[in-house]
C-alpha angles and dihedrals in degrees: 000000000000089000099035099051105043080046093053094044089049095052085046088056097046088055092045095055097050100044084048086056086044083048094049092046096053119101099215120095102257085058098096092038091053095051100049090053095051088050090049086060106054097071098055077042093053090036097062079042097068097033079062092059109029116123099185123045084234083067090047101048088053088054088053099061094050089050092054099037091045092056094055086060091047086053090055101044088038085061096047097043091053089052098052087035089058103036091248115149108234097256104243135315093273095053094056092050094050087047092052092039096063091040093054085035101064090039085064095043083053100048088046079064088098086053105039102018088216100121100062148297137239125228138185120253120172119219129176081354097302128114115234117175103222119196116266098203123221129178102285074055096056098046092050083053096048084048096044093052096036082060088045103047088053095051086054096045092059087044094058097045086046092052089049093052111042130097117273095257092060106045097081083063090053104035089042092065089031081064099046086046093054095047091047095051097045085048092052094051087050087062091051088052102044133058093239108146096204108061092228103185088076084088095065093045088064097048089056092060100048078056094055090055097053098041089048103035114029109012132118129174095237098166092047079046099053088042098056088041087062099041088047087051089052090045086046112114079203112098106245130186122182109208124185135225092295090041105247112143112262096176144027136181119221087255099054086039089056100043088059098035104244120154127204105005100303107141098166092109098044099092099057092038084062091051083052096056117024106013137258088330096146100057104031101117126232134038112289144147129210143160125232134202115212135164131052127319094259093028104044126160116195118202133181122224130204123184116184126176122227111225123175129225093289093051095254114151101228094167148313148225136228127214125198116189112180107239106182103118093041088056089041090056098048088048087054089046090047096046090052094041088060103033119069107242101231103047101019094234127134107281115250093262084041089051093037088049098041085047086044088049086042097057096044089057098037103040103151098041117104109238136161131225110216128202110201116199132178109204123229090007092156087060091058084052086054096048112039099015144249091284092057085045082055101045093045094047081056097050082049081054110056089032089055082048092046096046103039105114117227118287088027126124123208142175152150104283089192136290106005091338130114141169148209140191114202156152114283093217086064098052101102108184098192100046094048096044087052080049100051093044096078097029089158114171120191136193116180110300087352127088131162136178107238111214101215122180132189129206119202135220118184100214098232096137097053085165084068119101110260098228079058090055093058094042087068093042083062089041094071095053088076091070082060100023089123093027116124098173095039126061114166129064126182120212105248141202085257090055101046091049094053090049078048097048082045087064102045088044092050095044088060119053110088083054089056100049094043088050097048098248094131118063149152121278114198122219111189122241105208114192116219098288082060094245115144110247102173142329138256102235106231124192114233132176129215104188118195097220105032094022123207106028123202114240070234098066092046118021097061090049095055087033080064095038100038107246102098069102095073092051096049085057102044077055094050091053098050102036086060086040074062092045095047090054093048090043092060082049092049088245108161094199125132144214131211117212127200124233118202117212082235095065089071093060089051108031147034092247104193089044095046085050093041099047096040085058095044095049084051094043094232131153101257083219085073094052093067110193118228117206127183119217084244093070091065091055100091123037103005101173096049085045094046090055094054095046080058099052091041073050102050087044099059104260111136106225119212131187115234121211094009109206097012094122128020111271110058101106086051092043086045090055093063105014117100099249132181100160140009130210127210132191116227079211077086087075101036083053097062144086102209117055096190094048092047090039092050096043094053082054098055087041088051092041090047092050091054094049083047091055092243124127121242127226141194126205124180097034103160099171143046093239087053092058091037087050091052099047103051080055081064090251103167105196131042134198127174150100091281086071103038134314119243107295141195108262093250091051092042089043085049099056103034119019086047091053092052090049086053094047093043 
């Protein structure tokens, strides 16, 4: 006895040390728990330990009081770990610190024992002729046993309703500990009872703790497992079929028995009625899914297959199983989103994307063919809208619709390209001119009481570039609408080598522009503004371009083509800039000359204009009165509060705002009477225009008289003659422009012939 048992509680320490460092090192929860109750056990364990080999009842003693002291940690961390073991919330706060009180409590009454000799005592028995020192108890005893059982008899108790109420796979991890716990405390209470000098059910103690571990840190169920996976397969609405290592069906759900027709669990023919319907599907090797379409074209069924293959722990395949899920609304339901997704809702044609990709598809298969590409456009559409209504838009865009389906001839691809747009991609050999303008002469569309006649215009692209990108193919097919954009007798329009070399010319234009204005290429041009006496006051700043490859470029080569794409912006300012770069200069030679700009209604989508303005003079230094702003009546179109807003604050802060072709639209008396104006311009082109001399003469006297009632000044441009001036001063007309005075010049000679002049004078 006194070598078996010190050897057995060694070996047990050994195991629970090491489990406690495999506990501390998991990464699950119950991992700290578990450590600290493993550790808890080691000291009753070495006590007894040292009670089995003590040779002196000092040592004994010693032993003793390991043994004690090391229960009532046990008690603690057996508490903690049930609760976190059993998903239990650790009551309050007070409760905790009562709990640890009488725990600590009764340690320090037993280790008073030395002092008081009230715990216990220790005396001598001899057994098998060896001496062994066995515990006489005494109250403080006692009372350590009472608090030890009443621990562990609550610990019991919630193992045993936990183990009640859970679900059936985790009973067997709560009954299985219950158990141990049970056999260890009946075997405790057998040492108490008994004069046995080695406390024996420490053993068991430690037992129970190499269970918790298990059970905490590394058990499954796998029989339960097993259990519930096969009764989930059976509940499963999958087909679902179990083959062994040859390959012959072992197993079947309702639902798989049913799919292949098999009847009380004879699974002989299943194999060969699966080859029937889906394919070697048994015996094709390897994991895989895939889905297989099988029925008739308007009655169609869609089902995925899985096959996985079942190895054991040595990687050896030892059989698979097959599952079949019928998959045919899911698929209905992605070919409807699909359908929707690339049809337009209201006529039922491909989407713009869905016509542009299957075009795209249909030129790289057919390369060499000669196809066109054809942009269909109704004009004023939105006025029909207005008129008749959304509902008769709607119902027009449909009759388009069926008459292009109707008319496309075979191997063509058409769609709604968007609005009252469409678009068709088709042979070139089918595209009969005279057939579809007599066609499109008499385009009536009725709805009820209601007809109108639809003015519906095509445009035309040969497809002789099929590398281009097809959105680009029916950007020149439109393109060509805007030759017949107004036309009523004419309705279709072909995309043409003039056109393609503007849209060209567009590109290279485009491309260019930030080089030009960083080297200088662009640049101002001055034409003088003379007052009545003919001297030269200021000057109108004109954009001109000397190109290093096609030299002097006419405004009209260049400015229409950034007023389209937006960065005639970046132009105004570059002239701004260096039209106050000019000012600045004269300003320095007390030269009271001025110079008009230009604004573009574009500058107000891309700029904050009265900023930009605000912040170029102040960086020049220049009086804002010099930097006269010229508007067009276009610019008000659009916006007017929001543009009115800016011209008063231009206004406020000292810019002089002047009016550029005066008269030219419809609303500039109405415009004169709010706008902050300090000048108007008007175009002798007023006069050349009309029939009547006298009317057109008397007309530009009563405009020059009003501005001057209205305290504006009033300005001519495109005065070519001295009649013309004479004519015009003697209107009262203030301020003159035109070839008659000079013609746009470069700033030095501008600055030569003028700004010296005003220095000499000065």
């Amino acid at each position: 006895m006194r070598i078996l048992y010190p050897g057995i509680f060694t070996l047990f320490i050994a195991a629970l040390l090491f489990c406690a460092a495999s506990a501390l090192r998991s990464r699950k929860s119950m991992g700290k728990p578990v450590f600290l109750l493993l550790c808890s056990l080691v000291p009753p364990v070495a006590g007894n330990l040292i009670i089995a080999v003590a040779g002196s009842g000092l040592i004994a003693t010693v032993g003793f009081y390991i043994y004690f002291v090391g229960m009532d940690l046990v008690m603690f961390s057996l508490l903690r770990f049930t609760f976190a073991y059993c998903g239990i919330s650790w009551p309050d706060r007070r409760f905790n610190h009562i709990f640890c009180f009488l725990l600590l409590a009764d340690a320090v009454q037993l280790l008073l024992n030395p002092v008081f000799g009230h715990a216990f005592g220790v005396c001598a028995i001899e057994l098998d002729r060896n001496v062994f020192y066995e515990v006489v108890p005494y109250v403080g005893q006692a009372i350590h046993r009472i608090l030890d059982y009443a621990v562990f008899v609550t610990v019991l108790l919630i193992f045993l309703v936990r183990s009640v109420r859970a679900q059936r796979v985790y009973k067997e991890r709560y009954l299985v500990i219950l158990l141990v716990m049970v056999v260890v405390g009946l075997w405790q209470s057998y040492y108490i009872f008994s004069d046995e000098p080695v406390d024996r059910s420490m053993i068991g103690f430690a037992v129970f703790g190499l269970a918790v571990f298990y059970f905490s840190i590394h058990y499954r169920p796998v029989l339960l497992l097993d259990q519930m996976l096969a009764q989930f397969a059976s509940e499963m609405s999958e087909a679902m079929f179990f083959f062994d290592f040859d390959g012959s069906c072992i197993w079947a759900n309702d639902p798989g028995a049913a799919l292949v027709g098999v009847t009380g669990g004879n699974y002989d023919h299943v194999h060969e009625r699966l080859l029937e319907k889906y394919g070697d599907v048994v015996d094709d090797e390897g994991d895989w899914c895939t889905v297989r379409r099988m029925g008739e074209n308007d009655a169609p069924r869609w089902y995925i297959l899985e096959k996985q293959t079942v190895s054991d722990r040595r990687g050896r395949r030892t059989g698979s199983f097959l599952r079949i899920r019928d998959n045919t609304e899911e698929q209905l339901a992605l070919l409807r989103e699909k359908y929707l997704a690339n049809h337009d809702s209201l006529t039922d044609l491909y989407t713009r994307e869905c016509l542009y990709e299957r075009v795209r598809e249909a030129i790289q298969s057919q390369p060499a063919e000669e196809f066109l590409i054809v942009y269909i456009d109704i004009n004023d559409f939105k006025i029909i809208n207005d008129i008749f209504g959304s509902a008769f838009g709607d119902h027009a865009l449909r009759i388009v619709a069926n008459r292009l389906r109707e008319k496309a001839p075979e191997n063509s691809i058409y769609g709604r390209l968007g609005g009252d747009t469409f678009g068709i991609y088709m042979p070139e050999s089918a595209f009969d001119e005279a057939e579809l303008e007599e066609e499109l002469s008499d385009f009536i569309v009725r709805d009820d009481a209601v007809e109108h006649h639809l003015l519906i215009h095509l445009g035309v692209y040969e497809v002789t570039e099929p590398e281009l990108d097809v959105s680009l193919m029916f950007d020149r097919a439109h393109m060509a609408l805007l030759t017949v954009k107004n036309e009523y007798q004419k309705h279709i329009a072909y995309y043409d080598d003039e056109m393609r070399s503007r849209v060209l010319w567009n590109q290279i234009i485009t491309s260019q522009l930030r080089d030009a204005i960083r080297d200088g290429q662009i640049r101002p041009y001055l034409q003088p503004i003379a007052d009545t006496d003919g001297t030269v006051v200021g000057a109108e700043a004109l954009v001109r371009w000397i190109h290093p490859t096609y030299g002097f470029l006419s405004p009209a080569l260049f400015i229409p083509i950034f007023e389209k794409n937006g960065m005639i912006a970046e132009v105004d300012k570059y002239m701004w800039r260096c039209s106050c770069e000019i000012l600045s200069r004269w300003q320095e030679a007390d030269s009271p000359k001025f110079i008009s700009v230009n604004i573009s209604p574009e500058d107000f989508y891309f700029m904050d204009v009265a900023a930009e303005l605000r912040g170029i003079v102040e960086e020049y230094g220049v009086n804002p009165a010099k930097l006269r702003i010229e508007i067009t009546e276009s610019v008000m179109m659009t916006d007017i509060e929001q543009r009115m807003k800016v011209l008063y604050d231009l206004k406020n802060d000292g810019f002089i705002v002047e009016m550029d072709d005066f008269g030219s639209g419809y609303s500039s008396l109405n415009l004169l009477k709010d706008m902050p104006v300090d000048v108007i311009k008007i175009d002798m082109m007023f006069l050349k225009k009309s029939n009547n001399d006298e009317r057109a003469r008397t007309i530009m006297n009563n405009i020059i008289h009003l501005s001057g009632d209205l305290g504006i000044y009033s300005l001519t441009e495109g005065v070519e003659t001295q009649d013309q001036y004479r004519m015009l001063s003697g209107m009262g007309c203030k301020l003159f422009q035109g070839f008659y005075f000079a013609k746009p010049m470069p700033v030095d000679e501008f600055e030569d012939k003028y700004c010296a002049e005003s220095r000499k004078a000065s």
